[in-house]
N, C-alpha and C positions, 0 to 999 in steps of 0.2 A: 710554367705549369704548376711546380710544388704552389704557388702563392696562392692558386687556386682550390687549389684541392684540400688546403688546410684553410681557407676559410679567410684568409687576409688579403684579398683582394680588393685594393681601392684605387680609388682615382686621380692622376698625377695634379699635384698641388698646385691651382690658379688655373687650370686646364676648361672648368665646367662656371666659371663665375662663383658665388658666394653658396652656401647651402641655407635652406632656409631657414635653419635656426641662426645662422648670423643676421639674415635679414629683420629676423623677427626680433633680435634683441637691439640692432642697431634703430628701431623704428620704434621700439619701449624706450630705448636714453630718449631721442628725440622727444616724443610725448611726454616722459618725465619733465625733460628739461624745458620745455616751456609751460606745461602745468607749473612747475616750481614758481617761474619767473611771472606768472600768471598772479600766485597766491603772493609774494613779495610784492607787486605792485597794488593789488585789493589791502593790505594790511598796511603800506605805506599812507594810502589815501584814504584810510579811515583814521589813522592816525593825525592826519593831516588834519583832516575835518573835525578833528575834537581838539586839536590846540589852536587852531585856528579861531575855534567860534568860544571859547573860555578866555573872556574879556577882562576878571578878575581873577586874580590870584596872589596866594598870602604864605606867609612862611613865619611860622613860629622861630621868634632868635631865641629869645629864652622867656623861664617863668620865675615868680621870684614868691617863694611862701609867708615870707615873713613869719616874726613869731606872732602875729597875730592868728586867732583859728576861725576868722570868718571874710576871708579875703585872701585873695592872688592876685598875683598883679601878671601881665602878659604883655611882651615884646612882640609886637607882628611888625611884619615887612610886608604890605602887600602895594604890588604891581599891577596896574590896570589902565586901560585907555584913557585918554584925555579925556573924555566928555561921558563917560562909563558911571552908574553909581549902582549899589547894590549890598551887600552884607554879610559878613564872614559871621561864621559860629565857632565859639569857642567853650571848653567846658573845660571845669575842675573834677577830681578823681581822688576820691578819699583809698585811702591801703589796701580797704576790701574791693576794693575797684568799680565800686558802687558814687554815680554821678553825685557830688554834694553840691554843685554851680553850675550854670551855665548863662551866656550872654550873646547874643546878637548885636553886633558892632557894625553902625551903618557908615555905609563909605559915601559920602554925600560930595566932596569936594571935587569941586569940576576945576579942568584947568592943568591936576594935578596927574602926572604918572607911578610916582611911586608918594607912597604912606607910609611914615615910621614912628610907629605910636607906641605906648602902653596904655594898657587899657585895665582897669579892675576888675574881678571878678567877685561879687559877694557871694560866699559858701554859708552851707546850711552847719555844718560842719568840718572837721580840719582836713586839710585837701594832702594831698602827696605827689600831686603829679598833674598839668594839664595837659590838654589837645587840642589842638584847630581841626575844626571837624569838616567842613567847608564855607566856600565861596560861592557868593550866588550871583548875579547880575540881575537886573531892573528888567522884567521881562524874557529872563530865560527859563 
């Protein structure tokens, strides 16, 4: 009778099932947890779909300035399908960081998987620095 009278009257534990804030938070994990699994599988398969369908790609090994001030020369690696043609851009970068070059290198060679070339780049003036900007494919 005191437990009543001050107010701490409750109900013996597992006696009435779950109360309904348990319910309601066990059914928020659940919805979280396949929302989640929801959003990882949409990010996998876009993912998926953009290396999939990038047929060319290249990777800058190195660049070489020489002491001359109107010319780089450029190390590409590029990777692409056997029967794949299309064109990587590549560009020189003076100190100010203002573009002094640039070149479109056509990838023409069927047959071939990988490319390992230098290629020159004629600058307007003395470069510091280049970039491979992108890869394109024939029709993308």
């Amino acid at each position: 009778m005191n437990a009543v009278r001050d107010g701490a009257a409750s109900t013996p534990e597992g006696r009435y099932g779950r109360s309904a804030d348990e319910r309601a938070d066990r059914k928020l994990k659940i919805i979280g947890s396949v929302l989640g699994v929801l959003l990882l599988l949409v990010i996998g398969w876009i993912g998926y779909g953009y290396i999939s369908k990038q047929v060319i790609s290249a990777e800058m090994i190195k660049f070489d300035l020489n002491s001359s001030q109107t010319e780089v020369r450029v190390h590409l690696e590029i990777r692409k399908d056997a029967d794949a043609t299309g064109t990587c851009t590549v560009r020189a970068i003076a100190e100010s960081g203002a573009e002094v070059g640039r070149k479109d290198v056509r990838v023409d060679q069927k047959g071939q998987t990988r490319i390992d070339e230098i290629y020159p780049i004629r600058t307007t003036a003395k470069a510091t620095s280049a970039e491979l900007l992108s890869c394109t494919a024939d029709g993308q």
